[in-house]
Structures are given as structure tokens and as C-alpha cells.
N, C-alpha and C positions, 0 to 999 in steps of 0.2 A: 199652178197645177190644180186641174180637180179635183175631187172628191176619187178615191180609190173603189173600185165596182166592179165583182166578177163574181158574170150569173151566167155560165154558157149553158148553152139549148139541153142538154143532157142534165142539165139541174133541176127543170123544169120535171122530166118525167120522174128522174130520181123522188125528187120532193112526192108525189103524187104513189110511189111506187113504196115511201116509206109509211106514208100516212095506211096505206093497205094491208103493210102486214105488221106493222105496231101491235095490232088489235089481235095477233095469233099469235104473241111470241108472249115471254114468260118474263123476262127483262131483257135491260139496253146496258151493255158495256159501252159508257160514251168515252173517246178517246180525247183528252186534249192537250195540248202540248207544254211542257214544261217551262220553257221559257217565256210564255204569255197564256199560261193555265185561264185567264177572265178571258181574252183577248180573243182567243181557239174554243171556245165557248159557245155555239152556237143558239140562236133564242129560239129558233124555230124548234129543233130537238126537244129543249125545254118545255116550251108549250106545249108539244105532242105529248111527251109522257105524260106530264102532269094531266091532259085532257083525258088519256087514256088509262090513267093511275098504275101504272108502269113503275116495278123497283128499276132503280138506277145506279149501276156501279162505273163510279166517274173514273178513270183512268188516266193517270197524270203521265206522259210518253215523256220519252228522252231525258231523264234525268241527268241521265251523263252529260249533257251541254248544258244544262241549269244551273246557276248559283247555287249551292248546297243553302245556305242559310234562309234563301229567298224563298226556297223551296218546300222549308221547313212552316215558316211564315204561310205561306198558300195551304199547307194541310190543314193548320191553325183555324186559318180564315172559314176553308170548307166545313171544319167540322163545327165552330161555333155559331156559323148561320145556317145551321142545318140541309147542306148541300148533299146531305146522302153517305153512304160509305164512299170512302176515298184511297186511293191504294200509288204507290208508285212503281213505276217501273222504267226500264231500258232494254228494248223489246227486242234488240240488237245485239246484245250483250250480254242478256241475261236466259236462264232456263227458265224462263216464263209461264208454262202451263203449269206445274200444281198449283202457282201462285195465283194464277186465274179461276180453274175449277174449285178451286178447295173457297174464295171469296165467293164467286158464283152462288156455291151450295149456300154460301152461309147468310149471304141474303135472303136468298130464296125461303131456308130455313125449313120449316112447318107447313107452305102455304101448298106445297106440290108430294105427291104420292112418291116415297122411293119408288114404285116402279114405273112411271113415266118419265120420259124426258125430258130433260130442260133444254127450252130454246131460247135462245140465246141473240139476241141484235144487237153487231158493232156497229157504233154508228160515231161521226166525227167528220169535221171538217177535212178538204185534201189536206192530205201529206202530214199527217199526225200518227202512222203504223198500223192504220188498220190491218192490211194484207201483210204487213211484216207477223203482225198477232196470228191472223188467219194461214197464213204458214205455216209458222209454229205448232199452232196447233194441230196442223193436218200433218205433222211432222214431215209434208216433203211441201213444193211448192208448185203449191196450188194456184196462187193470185200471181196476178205481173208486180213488182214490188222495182220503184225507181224516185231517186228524189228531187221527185217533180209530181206537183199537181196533180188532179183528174187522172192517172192513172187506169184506175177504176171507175170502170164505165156501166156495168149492171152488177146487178146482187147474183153472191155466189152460195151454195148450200153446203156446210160439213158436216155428215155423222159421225159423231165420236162416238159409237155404241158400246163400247166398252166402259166411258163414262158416263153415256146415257143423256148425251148432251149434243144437238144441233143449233148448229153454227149458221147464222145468215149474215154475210158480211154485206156492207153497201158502199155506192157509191160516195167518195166526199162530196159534203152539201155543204154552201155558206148561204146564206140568206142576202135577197133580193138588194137589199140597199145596205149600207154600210154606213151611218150616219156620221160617224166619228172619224175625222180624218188620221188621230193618230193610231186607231185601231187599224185600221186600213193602212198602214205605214208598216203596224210592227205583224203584220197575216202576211206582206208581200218580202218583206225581212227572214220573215221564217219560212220563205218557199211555199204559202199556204194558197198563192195566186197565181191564176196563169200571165208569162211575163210578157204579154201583150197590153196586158192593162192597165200598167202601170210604168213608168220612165226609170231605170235601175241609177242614175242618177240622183233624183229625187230623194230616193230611199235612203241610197248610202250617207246623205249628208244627214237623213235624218239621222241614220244611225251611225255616223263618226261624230254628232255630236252630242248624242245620248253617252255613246262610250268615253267621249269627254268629261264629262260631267259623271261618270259613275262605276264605267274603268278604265280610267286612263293609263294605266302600266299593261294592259295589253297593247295600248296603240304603240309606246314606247318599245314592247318587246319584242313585238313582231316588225315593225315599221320604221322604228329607231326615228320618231317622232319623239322630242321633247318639246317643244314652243305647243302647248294645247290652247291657248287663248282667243284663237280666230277659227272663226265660223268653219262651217260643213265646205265650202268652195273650197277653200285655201288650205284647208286639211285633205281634202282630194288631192289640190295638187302638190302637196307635199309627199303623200302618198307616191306620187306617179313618178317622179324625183327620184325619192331612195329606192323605188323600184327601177330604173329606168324606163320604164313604159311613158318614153318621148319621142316626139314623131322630128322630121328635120329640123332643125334650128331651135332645137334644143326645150321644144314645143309638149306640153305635157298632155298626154292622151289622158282626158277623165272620165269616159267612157271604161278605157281600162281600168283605170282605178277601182271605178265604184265596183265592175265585176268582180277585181281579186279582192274588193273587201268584203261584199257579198254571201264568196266562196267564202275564203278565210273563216268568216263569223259562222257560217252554216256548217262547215266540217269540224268546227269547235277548234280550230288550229288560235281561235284569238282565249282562248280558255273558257271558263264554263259561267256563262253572261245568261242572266234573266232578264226581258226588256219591259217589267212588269210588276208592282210589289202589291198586295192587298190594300193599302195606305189610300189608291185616288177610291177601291170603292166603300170603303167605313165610313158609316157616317160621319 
């Protein structure tokens, strides 16, 4: 299998559409995902601020599927290489707005007039909450909000005038190339790709044998898999087994498998799995 890559046509203007209004907004809430906080990172994002000297409040989404400890480790990470203020949340879960406004101001600080608005840009790879946030904050719903992909296909505008705060949500952007094939394994793991681009297969072995290696009592608890010793193949088809998802002759669909492991790992049904720790990037 090749290299994992997914750049559709609407990323193209998105990209072109963000670098535009970068330059009018006041800071960037970047969103990324809990489970692969470096991974959900995008470079291009990074660059723009910084070119544009843009405050940045990083947004670590979905904690509730994230390893607690792991997680703990990644705020560590952010705040000791000087990554910006850094906040968690569970966008889903959680009453979200004051914990956003009341962080917003407090970057922002001194640099803006109380009586001007702060604007505000989310910005983040698909399928990390931006429109769950943007919701929230509109208190009704405003964005299409599904967990899947490109969703969000142009930029949407929120006055909070009571907070004194507009909202520009965007489309999810990933950048052109992907160099890194395990990066590209664990963006298509966390739903961050469109599943044309990638073999659900592939993935699941990567990821049954990540979880091998670093949870193996959820494969057992959900799966009632004990023998963890062999590869990604043969833990699918064991998988397909205790599930019966077997075709005539007693034949194991792995196509099924890889889906309900997929699903499983993405609905948090395998428990709260980070596929990421700070450690590959310290020097």
C-alpha cells in the first residue's frame, strides 16, 4: 500500500480562502485531536500564523476517548516547547463556552480595546469539532455536524454580540502531502480522511496491532481475543470468528472485521486509547 493522501478540490480553495482572512482576525482556536494531538496538527495552519503573527489557542478535542495519562503527557509536551496556551476539552460532553470565551479573552489580554470585538478563527483538520464548537457557541445549530470528514465545506460567520466575539469557522484543511506513512495511518484511524483514500483494512491492522502492543485488555474485552502474538492478518481474523462475521464455509469476512474495529475504536466502545505519546517527538 501507498503512502495515505487526501487533498480534495475544496481544500484547495479552502487553503487560499484561509490564508485571506488570517490577516482580519484577531486569533486562531486551532482544534486537534486528543488521541493524535502532533498527528492532527496541521503544518500549513502553523506556518500561517506564525507568518501572520497570529495568537494561537490550541484546542486538544475529544478527551473523553484519549488516554487520561497520555493526555496529561501532551499538555506537558505543549507547554514546555512553547506551543502556545493549551486547553482541553470534550466538545460533546462538555458546557464548553465560558471555557472557550473566558481563554479567548485571556490571550488576547491587553492587545484589543474592550469595546471591540474579538474575531476569532477555528481552524483544524476534518473531523476534530470544529462545528460541534461552533454550535455550541451559536447555542443552536448552526453548522452540519457528522462524524465524518469534509463535512464543512465553506466558512461560516457567528456574532456573539453579547460577548463581543465573531466567530469564523472553516473548512477542515490537511495539507498536500502526508510524508509520513504512520501519520497517515493514525489521521485515517481517527476518521480525519476521506474513506476513498485509503484500504480500511490496512488501517485496522495497523491499528489491532498498535493495540497489541499498548492495549491489549481492550482487544480481550471486547473481542475475547487472548492469543495477542500474531500479526494484524490473523488478529482480524480472529476478530471475524468471535464475532461471526463469516461468509459460507465457515469463511471469515475481514473486510467486516476491520469496519467493526474501526467503529469500535472511533465510538470509544474499546475504551479511552491515544495512538500517540510525546516520546517519537523529544529530542
Amino acid at each position: 500500500m501507498g503512502g495515505i493522501n487526501w487533498f480534495p478540490g475544496h481544500m484547495h480553495s479552502a487553503r487560499k480562502d484561509f490564508v485571506e482572512i488570517i490577516s482580519k482576525v484577531d486569533m486562531v482556536l486551532e482544534l486537534v485531536d486528543a488521541r493524535a494531538p502532533m498527528a492532527s496538527t496541521n503544518p500549513l495552519t502553523n506556518d500561517i500564523c506564525s507568518k501572520y503573527k497570529k495568537l494561537v489557542l490550541k484546542v486538544i478535542n475529544k478527551v473523553d476517548l484519549a488516554d487520561s495519562q497520555v493526555t496529561k503527557s501532551w499538555v506537558n509536551y505543549f507547554k514546555l516547547n512553547d506551543f502556545g496556551k493549551t486547553i482541553l476539552l470534550s466538545a460533546k460532553k462538555q458546557n464548553i463556552n465560558g471555557k472557550i470565551i473566558a481563554n479567548c479573552r485571556e490571550l488576547i489580554g491587553e492587545n484589543l480595546s474592550p469595546d471591540c470585538h474579538i474575531k476569532i478563527l477555528i481552524a483544524g483538520i476534518p473531523n476534530v469539532g470544529k462545528s460541534t464548537i461552533f454550535n455550541s457557541l451559536a447555542n443552536r445549530k448552526v453548522a452540519k455536524v457528522a462524524d465524518l470528514p469534509a463535512v464543512t465545506r465553506r466558512q461560516r460567520i457567528l456574532g456573539l454580540n453579547r460577548e463581543k466575539i465573531k466567530i469564523i469557522d472553516t473548512p477542515g484543511l490537511l495539507w498536500p502531502k502526508i510524508h509520513d506513512d504512520r501519520t497517515g495511518k493514525i489521521l485515517a484511524a481517527n476518521n480525519n480522511i476521506g474513506q476513498n483514500a485509503f484500504q480500511e483494512v490496512d488501517v485496522a491492522q495497523f491499528l489491532v496491532e498498535f493495540l497489541t502492543s499498548h492495549y491489549p485488555e481492550c482487544l480481550n474485552k471486547r473481542y475475547g481475543i487472548e492469543e495477542l502474538n500474531n500479526g494484524g492478518a490473523s488478529l482480524l481474523t480472529e476478530i471475524a470468528h468471535k464475532k461471526k462475521l463469516v461468509e459460507r464455509g465457515n469463511i471469515p469476512n475481514i473486510q467486516r472485521a476491520a469496519n467493526m474495529l474501526l467503529r469500535d475504536y472511533r465510538a470509544g466502545y474499546l475504551g479511552r486509547i491515544s495512538l500517540e505519546t510525546p516520546t517519537k517527538y523529544k529530542d
